[in-house]
MIBA-934942 format. One record per residue: z, y, x of N, C-alpha, C, O, CB in turn; residue in one letter. Coordinates in pm, whole numbers, plus 50000, padded with zeros to 5 digits. Each point is the difference from the previous one (the first is absolute). Glycine has a CB too. Layout:
BEGIN
ZYXZYXZYXZYXZYXA;...
END
This chain:
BEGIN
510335144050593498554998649990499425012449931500685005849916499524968850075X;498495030050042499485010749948499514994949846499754988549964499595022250290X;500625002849660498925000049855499014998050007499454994049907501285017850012X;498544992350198498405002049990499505000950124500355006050102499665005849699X;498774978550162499334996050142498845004349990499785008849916501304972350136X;498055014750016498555003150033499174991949991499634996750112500975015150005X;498724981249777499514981349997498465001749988499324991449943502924995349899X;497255023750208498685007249971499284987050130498854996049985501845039249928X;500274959150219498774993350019500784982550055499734993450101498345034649981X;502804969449822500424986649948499214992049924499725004549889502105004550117X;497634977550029499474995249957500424988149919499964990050072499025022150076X;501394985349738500614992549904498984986849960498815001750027502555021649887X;498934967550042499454987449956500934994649837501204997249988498124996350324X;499845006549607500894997549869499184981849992498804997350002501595036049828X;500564959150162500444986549950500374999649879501195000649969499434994350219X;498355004049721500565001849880498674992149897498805002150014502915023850065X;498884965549824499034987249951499475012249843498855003149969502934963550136X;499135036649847499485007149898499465013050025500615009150057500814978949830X;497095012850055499035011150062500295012249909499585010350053498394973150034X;502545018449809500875012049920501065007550101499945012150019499964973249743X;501165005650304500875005650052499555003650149500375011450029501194977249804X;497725004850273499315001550054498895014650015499625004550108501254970949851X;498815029649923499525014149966501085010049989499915010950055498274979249826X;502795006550051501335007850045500355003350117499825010650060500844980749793X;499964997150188500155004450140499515005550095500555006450089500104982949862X;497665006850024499255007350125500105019249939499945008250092497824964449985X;502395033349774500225008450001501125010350040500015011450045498574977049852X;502285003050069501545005750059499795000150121500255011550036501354979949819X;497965000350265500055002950145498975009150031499925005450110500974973449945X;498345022949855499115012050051500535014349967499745010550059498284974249909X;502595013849947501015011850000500725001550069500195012050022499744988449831X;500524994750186501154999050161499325007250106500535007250085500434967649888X;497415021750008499195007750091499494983850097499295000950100502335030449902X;498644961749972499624984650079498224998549944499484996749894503624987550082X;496445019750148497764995149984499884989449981499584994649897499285016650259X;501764980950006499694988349957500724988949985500974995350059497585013150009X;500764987849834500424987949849499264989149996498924999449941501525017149900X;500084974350219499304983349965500564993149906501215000449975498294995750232X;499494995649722500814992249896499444984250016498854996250022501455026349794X;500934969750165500034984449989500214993749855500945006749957500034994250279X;498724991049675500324997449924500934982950007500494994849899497495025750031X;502074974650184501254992250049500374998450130499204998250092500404991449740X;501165010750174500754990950158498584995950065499815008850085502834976549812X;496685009050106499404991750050498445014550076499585000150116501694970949668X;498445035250142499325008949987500645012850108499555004950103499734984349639X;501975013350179501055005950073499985002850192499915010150070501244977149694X;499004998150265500034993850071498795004250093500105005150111501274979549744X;497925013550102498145002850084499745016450032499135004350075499474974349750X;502435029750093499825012449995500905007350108499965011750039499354985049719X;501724990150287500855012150079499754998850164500175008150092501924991349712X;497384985950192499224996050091498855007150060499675000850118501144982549782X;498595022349976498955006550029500085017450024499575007050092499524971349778X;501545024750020500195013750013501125009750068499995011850036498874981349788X;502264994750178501155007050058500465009249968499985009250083499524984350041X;501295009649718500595007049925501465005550066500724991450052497874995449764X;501755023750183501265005350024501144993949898501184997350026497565024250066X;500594977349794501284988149925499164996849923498825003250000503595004449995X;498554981049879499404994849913500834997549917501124994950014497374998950099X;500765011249758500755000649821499784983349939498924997449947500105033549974X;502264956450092499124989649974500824997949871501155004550000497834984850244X;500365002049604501014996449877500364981150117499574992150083498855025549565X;502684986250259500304987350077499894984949863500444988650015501585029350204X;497284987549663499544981149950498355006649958499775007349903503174975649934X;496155012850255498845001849987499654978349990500654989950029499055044150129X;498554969849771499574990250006498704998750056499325006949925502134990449920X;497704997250254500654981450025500805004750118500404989350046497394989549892X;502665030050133500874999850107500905012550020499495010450044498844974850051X;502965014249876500685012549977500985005150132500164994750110499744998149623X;500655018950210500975002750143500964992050101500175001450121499735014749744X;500534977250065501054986050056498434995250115500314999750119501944987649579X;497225011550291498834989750109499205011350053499194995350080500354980149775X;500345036950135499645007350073500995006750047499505011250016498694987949896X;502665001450114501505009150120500044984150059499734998650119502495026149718X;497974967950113499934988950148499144995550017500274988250024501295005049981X;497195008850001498894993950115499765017950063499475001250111498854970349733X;501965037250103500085016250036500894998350134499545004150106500435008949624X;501384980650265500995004250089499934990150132500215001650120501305008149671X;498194981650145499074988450091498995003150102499584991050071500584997749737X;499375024650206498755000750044500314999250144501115003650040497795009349766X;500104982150287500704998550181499775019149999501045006250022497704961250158X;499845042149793499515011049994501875010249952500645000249895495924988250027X;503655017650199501565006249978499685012149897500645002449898500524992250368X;497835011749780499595010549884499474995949810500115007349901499035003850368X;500294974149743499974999549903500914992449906499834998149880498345008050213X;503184988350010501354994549932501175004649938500924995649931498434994550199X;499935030149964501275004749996499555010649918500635010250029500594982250186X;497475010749642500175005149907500435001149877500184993249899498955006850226X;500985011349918500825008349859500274992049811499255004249912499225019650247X;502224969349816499714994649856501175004249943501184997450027497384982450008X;500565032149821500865003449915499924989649877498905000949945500965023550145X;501014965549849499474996749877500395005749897501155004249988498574979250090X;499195017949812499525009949881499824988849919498974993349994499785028550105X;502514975849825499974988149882500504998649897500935007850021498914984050106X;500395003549738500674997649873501004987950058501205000649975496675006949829X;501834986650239501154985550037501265009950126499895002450120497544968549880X;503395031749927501005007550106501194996749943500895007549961497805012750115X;501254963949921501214994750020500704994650112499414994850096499925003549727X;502375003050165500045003550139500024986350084500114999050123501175024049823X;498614969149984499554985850124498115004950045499504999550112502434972549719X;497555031450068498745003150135499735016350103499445004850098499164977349705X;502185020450099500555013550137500404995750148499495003850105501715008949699X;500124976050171500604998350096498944989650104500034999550123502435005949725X;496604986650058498734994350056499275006650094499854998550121500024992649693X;499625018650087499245009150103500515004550161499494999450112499895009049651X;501964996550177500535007550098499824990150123499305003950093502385010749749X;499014970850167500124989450040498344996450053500124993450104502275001849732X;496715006050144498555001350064500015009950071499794997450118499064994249725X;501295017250137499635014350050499235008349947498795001350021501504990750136X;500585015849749499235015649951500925014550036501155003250031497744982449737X;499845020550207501355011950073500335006349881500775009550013498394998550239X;500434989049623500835012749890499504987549854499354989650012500005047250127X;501244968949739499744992449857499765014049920500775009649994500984965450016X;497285023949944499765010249857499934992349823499144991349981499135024450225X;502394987149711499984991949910498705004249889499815012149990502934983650068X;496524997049874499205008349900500784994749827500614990949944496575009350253X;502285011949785499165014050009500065008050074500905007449958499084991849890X;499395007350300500185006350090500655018049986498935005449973499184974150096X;502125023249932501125016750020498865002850152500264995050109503584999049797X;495255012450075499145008850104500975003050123499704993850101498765018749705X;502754996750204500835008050036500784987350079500455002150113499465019849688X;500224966650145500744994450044499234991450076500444999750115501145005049732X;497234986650135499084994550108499785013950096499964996450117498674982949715X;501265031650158499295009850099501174997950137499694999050119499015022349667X;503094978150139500805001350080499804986950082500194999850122501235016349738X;498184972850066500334986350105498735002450098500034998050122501184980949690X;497975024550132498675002150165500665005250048500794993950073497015009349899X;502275012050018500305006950146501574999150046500305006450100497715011549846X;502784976150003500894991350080500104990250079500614999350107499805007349771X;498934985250064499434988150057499095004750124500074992750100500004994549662X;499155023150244499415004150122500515004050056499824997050118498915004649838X;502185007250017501185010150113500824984250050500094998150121500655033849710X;499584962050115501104990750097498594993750099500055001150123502564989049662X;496375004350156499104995250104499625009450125499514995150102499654992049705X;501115027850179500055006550083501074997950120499894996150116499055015649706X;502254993250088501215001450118500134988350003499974997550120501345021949859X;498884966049938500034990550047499054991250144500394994150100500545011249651X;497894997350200498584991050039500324986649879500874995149929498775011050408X;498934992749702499844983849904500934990949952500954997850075497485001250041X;501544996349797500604988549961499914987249925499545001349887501145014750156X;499484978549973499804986849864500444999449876499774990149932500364998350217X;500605022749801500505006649863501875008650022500275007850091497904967149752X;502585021750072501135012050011500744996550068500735007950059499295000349767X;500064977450194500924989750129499895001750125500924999650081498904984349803X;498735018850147499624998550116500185004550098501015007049995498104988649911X;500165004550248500525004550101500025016150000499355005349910499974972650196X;501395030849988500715016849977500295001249831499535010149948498795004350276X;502274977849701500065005549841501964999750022500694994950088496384990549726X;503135019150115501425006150008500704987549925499414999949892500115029350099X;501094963750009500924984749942500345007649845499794992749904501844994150373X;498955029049689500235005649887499094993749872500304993849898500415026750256X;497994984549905498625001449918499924987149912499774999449880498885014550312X;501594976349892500034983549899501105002049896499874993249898499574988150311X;501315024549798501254997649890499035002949832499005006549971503615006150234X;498224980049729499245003649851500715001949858499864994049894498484992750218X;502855029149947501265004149923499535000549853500654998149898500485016250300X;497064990249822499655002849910499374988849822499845000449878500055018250379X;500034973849858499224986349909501544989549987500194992149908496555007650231X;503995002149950501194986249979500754995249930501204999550027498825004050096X;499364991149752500804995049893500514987850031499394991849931499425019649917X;501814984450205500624989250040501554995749917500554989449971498045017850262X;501695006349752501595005349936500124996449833500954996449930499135027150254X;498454979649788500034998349858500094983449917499694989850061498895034249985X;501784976049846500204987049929498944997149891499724988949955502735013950088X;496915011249917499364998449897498764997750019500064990250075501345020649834X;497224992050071498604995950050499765016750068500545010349959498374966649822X;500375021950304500045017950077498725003849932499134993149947501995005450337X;498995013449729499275008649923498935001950085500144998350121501605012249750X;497014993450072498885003350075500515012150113500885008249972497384984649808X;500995006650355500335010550119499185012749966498964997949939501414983650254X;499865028349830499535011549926498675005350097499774993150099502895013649784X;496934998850105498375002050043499795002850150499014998750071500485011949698X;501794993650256500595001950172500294992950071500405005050105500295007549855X;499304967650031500754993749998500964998550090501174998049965497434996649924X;500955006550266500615004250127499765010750026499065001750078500934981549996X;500815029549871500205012850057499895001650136499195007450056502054995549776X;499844988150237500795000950151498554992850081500214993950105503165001249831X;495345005950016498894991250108499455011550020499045001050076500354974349852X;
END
C-alpha cells in the first residue's frame, strides 16, 4: 500500500457524540487535505447524513448516546441502497476491547483506530481503506465481497493464549486492516 494519497476531494462524515473530539478530528482531516467534513453527533443523525450526503467514508465512536455505533453499522449495512451499505466505516473509539473489535468487525467495518488518535496512523487507515475500495470495489467491511480471507485474521489483537487479564490494544489496534 502507498504512504500518501491525495484526499483533497474525499468526502468524510465524523460520527462522533462528543463535540471537543469531534473539533479534533475535523482538524486532523483537514490536514490530510479532506474539504469536505460532515458531522453527526449520533448514529441516528449519522444515519440521515450518509443518506443524504454520501460520504466516501465515515469516522464513527462506537459508544455514543442515545444511539451509538453498534446500531448504526447495522441498520448502515442493512441498507437495500448498495452504495449506501457498502460505505466506508472507520471506527475512531476509546472502547477497543477486543470483544467489540471483533463486534465491529462482525457488522462490518473496514478498519479500528483506537483513541487517543496518532494523526499518521488514522491518515494510513483512510487511504488504505480507499486504495482496497479501489482495487477491491465496494464492500460491506474487511470480510466482504473481493476482500482477501488474510485481512480478517487478527494476529494482532488475539489474546486468546493469554491467562492473565489482556492488556489494553495499543492505538493501532488492527494493524493488518
Amino acid at each position: 500500500m502507498r504512504e500518501q494519497w491525495d484526499l483533497t476531494r474525499v468526502s468524510c462524515l465524523i460520527a462522533e457524540d462528543n463535540a471537543h473530539m469531534r473539533s479534533i478530528l475535523r482538524s486532523v482531516l483537514s490536514g490530510f487535505g479532506i474539504r469536505s467534513i460532515y458531522e453527526a453527533s449520533d448514529g441516528s443523525e449519522a444515519l440521515e447524513l450518509v443518506v443524504d450526503r454520501k460520504p466516501d467514508i465515515v469516522l464513527c465512536d462506537w459508544a455514543m448516546n442515545p444511539f451509538g455505533g453498534n446500531e448504526f453499522l447495522r441498520i448502515l449495512r442493512s441498507d437495500r441502497d448498495l452504495v449506501i451499505s457498502t460505505t466506508p466505516v472507520l471506527v475512531v473509539t476509546a472502547h477497543a476491547k477486543r470483544a467489540t473489535i471483533l463486534e465491529a468487525i462482525e457488522i462490518g467495518i473496514h478498519g479500528f483506530v483506537a483513541k487517543p488518535i496518532a494523526p499518521a496512523i488514522l491518515y494510513r487507515h483512510i487511504g488504505e481503506i480507499l486504495e482496497r475500495q479501489d482495487m477491491h470495489g465496494r464492500s460491506r467491511g474487511i470480510h466482504g465481497p473481493g476482500q482477501q480471507p488474510a485481512l480478517r485474521r487478527l494476529e494482532v489483537t488475539d489474546l486468546s493464549g493469554l491467562k492473565s487479564p489482556a492488556p489494553e490494544p495499543e492505538h493501532d489496534a488492527l494493524a493488518l486492516l
